[in-house]
PAPARO-43832 format. One record per residue (C-alpha): x, y, z; chain; residue in one letter; residue number from 1. Coordinates in nm, 2 decimals. Layout:
<rs>
<r <X Y Z> 'A' 'A' NUM>
...
</rs>
This chain:
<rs>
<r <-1.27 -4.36 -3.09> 'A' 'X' 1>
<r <-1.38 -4.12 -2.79> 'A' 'X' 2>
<r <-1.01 -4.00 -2.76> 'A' 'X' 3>
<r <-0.97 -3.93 -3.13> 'A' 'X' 4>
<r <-1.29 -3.70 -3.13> 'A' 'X' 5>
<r <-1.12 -3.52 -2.83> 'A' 'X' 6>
<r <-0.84 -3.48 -3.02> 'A' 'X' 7>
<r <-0.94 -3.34 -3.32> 'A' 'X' 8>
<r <-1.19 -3.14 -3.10> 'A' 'X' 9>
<r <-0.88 -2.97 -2.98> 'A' 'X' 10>
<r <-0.71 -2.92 -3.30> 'A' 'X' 11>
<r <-1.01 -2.78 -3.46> 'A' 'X' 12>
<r <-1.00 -2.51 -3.16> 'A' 'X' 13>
<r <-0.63 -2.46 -3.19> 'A' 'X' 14>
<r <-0.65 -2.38 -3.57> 'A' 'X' 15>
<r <-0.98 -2.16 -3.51> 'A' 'X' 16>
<r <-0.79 -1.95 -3.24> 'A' 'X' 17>
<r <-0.44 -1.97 -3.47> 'A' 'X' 18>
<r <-0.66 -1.81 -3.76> 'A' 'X' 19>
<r <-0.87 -1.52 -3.54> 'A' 'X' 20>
<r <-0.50 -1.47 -3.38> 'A' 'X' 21>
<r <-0.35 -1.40 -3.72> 'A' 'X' 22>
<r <-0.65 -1.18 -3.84> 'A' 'X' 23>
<r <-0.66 -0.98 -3.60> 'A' 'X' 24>
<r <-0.24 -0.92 -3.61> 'A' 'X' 25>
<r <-0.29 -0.83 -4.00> 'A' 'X' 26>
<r <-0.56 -0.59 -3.96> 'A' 'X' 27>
<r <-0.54 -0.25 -3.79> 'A' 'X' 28>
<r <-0.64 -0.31 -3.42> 'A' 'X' 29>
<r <-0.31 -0.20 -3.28> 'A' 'X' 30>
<r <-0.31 0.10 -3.07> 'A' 'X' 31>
<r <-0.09 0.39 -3.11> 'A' 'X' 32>
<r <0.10 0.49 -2.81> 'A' 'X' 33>
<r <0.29 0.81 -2.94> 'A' 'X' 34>
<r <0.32 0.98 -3.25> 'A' 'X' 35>
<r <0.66 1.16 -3.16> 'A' 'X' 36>
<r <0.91 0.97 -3.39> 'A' 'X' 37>
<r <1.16 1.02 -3.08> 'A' 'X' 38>
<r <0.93 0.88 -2.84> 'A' 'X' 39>
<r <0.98 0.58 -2.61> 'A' 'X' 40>
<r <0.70 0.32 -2.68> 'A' 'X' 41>
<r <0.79 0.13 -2.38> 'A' 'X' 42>
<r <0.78 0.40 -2.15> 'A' 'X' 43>
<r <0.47 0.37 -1.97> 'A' 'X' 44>
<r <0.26 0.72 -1.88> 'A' 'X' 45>
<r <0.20 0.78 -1.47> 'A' 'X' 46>
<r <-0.17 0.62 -1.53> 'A' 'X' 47>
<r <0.02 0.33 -1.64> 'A' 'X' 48>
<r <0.23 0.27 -1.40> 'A' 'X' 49>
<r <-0.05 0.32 -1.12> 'A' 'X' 50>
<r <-0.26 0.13 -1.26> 'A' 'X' 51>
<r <0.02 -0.15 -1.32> 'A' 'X' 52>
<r <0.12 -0.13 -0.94> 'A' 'X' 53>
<r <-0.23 -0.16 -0.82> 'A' 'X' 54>
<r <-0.32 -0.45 -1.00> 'A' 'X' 55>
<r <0.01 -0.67 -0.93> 'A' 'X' 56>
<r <-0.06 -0.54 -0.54> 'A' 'X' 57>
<r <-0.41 -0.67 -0.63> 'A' 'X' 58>
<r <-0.29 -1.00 -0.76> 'A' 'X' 59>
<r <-0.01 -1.07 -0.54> 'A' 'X' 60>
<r <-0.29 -1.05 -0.25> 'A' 'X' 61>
<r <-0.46 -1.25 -0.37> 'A' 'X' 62>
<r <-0.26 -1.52 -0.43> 'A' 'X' 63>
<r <-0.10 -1.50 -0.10> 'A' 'X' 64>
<r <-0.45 -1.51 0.05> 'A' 'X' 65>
<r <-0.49 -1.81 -0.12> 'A' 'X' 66>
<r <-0.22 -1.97 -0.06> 'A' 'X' 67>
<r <-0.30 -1.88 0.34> 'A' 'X' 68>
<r <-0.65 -2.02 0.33> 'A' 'X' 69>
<r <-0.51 -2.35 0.19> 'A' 'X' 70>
<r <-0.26 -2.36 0.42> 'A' 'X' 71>
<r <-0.51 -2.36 0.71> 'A' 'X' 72>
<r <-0.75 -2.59 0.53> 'A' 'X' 73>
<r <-0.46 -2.89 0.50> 'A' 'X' 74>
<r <-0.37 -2.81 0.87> 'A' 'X' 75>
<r <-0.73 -2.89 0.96> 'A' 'X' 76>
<r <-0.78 -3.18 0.77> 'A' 'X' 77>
<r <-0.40 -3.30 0.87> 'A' 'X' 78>
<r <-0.51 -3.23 1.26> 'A' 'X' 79>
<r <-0.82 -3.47 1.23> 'A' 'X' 80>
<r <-0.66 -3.72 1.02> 'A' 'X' 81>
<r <-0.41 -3.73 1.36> 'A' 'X' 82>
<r <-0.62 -3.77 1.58> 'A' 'X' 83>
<r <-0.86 -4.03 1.38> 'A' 'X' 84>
<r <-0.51 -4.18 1.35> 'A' 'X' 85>
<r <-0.46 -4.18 1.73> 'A' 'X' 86>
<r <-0.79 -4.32 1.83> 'A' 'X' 87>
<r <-0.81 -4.63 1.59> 'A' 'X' 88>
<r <-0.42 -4.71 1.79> 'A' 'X' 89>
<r <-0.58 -4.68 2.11> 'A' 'X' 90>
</rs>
């Protein structure tokens, strides 16, 4: 019964954020990049493209510092697990 509340718990969600999503396509909340009828809408300005590199730099960091930190957590814990390992054999 417990699992069937989660359930619809979820689906209630999933039609709440399927109904704002639909609003908010239908009304006028999209921005305007140009106004030039010959103008590139995927062409990003300078700002853009600054701001885009900066923030993947950003992110890629990041993740990589994470990753890192992980890595030298599990090497820890792996070392001492060893050597417990060793001296129960002993």
């Amino acid at each position: 019964m417990k699992a069937l509340g989660t359930v619809a718990l979820v689906l209630l969600i999933l039609l709440a954020g399927g109904a704002i999503t639909s609003n908010m396509l239908s009304s006028d909340l999209a921005i305007q990049q140009t106004t030039d009828p010959s103008g590139d809408f995927l062409t990003a300005t300078p700002d853009q493209a600054v701001a885009f590199i900066l923030v993947t730099g950003f992110i890629i960091f990041n993740v990589i510092g994470a990753g890192l930190t992980l890595m030298i957590v599990f090497w820890l814990l792996n070392r001492q697990v060893t050597a417990v390992r060793q001296e129960s054999n002993n």
